[in-house]
C-alpha distance (Angstrom), angle and dihedral (degrees) to the residues before:
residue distance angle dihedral
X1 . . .
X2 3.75 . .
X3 3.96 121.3 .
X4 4.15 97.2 -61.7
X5 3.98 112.2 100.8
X6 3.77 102.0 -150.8
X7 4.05 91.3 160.7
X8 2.84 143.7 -34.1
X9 4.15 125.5 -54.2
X10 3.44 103.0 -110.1
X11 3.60 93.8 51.9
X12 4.01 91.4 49.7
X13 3.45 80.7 42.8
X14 4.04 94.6 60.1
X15 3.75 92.2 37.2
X16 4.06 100.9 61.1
X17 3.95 77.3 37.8
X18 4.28 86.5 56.8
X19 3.75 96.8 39.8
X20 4.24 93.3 45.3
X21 3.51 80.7 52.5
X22 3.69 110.8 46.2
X23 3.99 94.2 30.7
X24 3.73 93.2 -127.6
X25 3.54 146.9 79.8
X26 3.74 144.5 -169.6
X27 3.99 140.9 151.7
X28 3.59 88.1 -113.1
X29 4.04 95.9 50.7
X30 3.74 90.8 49.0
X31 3.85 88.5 57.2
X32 3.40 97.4 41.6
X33 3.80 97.0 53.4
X34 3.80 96.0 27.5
X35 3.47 94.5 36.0
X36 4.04 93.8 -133.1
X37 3.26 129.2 151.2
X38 3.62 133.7 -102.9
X39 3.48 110.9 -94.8
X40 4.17 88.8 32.2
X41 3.65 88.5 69.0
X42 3.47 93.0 43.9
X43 3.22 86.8 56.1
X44 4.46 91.6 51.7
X45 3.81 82.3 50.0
X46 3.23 98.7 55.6
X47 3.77 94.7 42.5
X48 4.13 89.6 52.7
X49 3.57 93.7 54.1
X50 4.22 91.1 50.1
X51 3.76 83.3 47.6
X52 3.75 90.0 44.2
X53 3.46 102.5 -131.0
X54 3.56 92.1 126.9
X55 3.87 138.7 29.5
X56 3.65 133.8 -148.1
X57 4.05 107.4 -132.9
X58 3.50 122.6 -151.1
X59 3.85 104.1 -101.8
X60 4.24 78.9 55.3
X61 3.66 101.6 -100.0
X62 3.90 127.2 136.6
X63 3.61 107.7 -118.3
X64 4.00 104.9 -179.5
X65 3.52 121.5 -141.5
């Protein structure tokens, strides 16, 4: 992760763990199954695409990489 604390490690850690995993990822997923809140997994998404571990296509889906 860059400079931006989003939260804490291990639950970055369990997310990019989730998404390799299941081959998708959206806010709402990462709410559902981490039960965060909105702007929290915002936040994750946000940080995943500045790590580029996942990629916004151009009809606005998450493709992850």
């Amino acid at each position: 992760m860059e400079n931006t604390i989003i939260v804490d490690k291990e639950t970055y850690k369990e997310v990019v763990k989730f998404i390799n995993k299941e081959n998708k990822c959206s806010i709402s997923l990462l709410q559902r199954v981490f039960r965060l809140q909105y702007n929290v997994s915002s936040n994750i998404v946000k940080q995943l695409e500045s790590d580029k571990l996942i990629a916004f296509e151009i009809d606005g889906k998450i493709r992850v990489l």
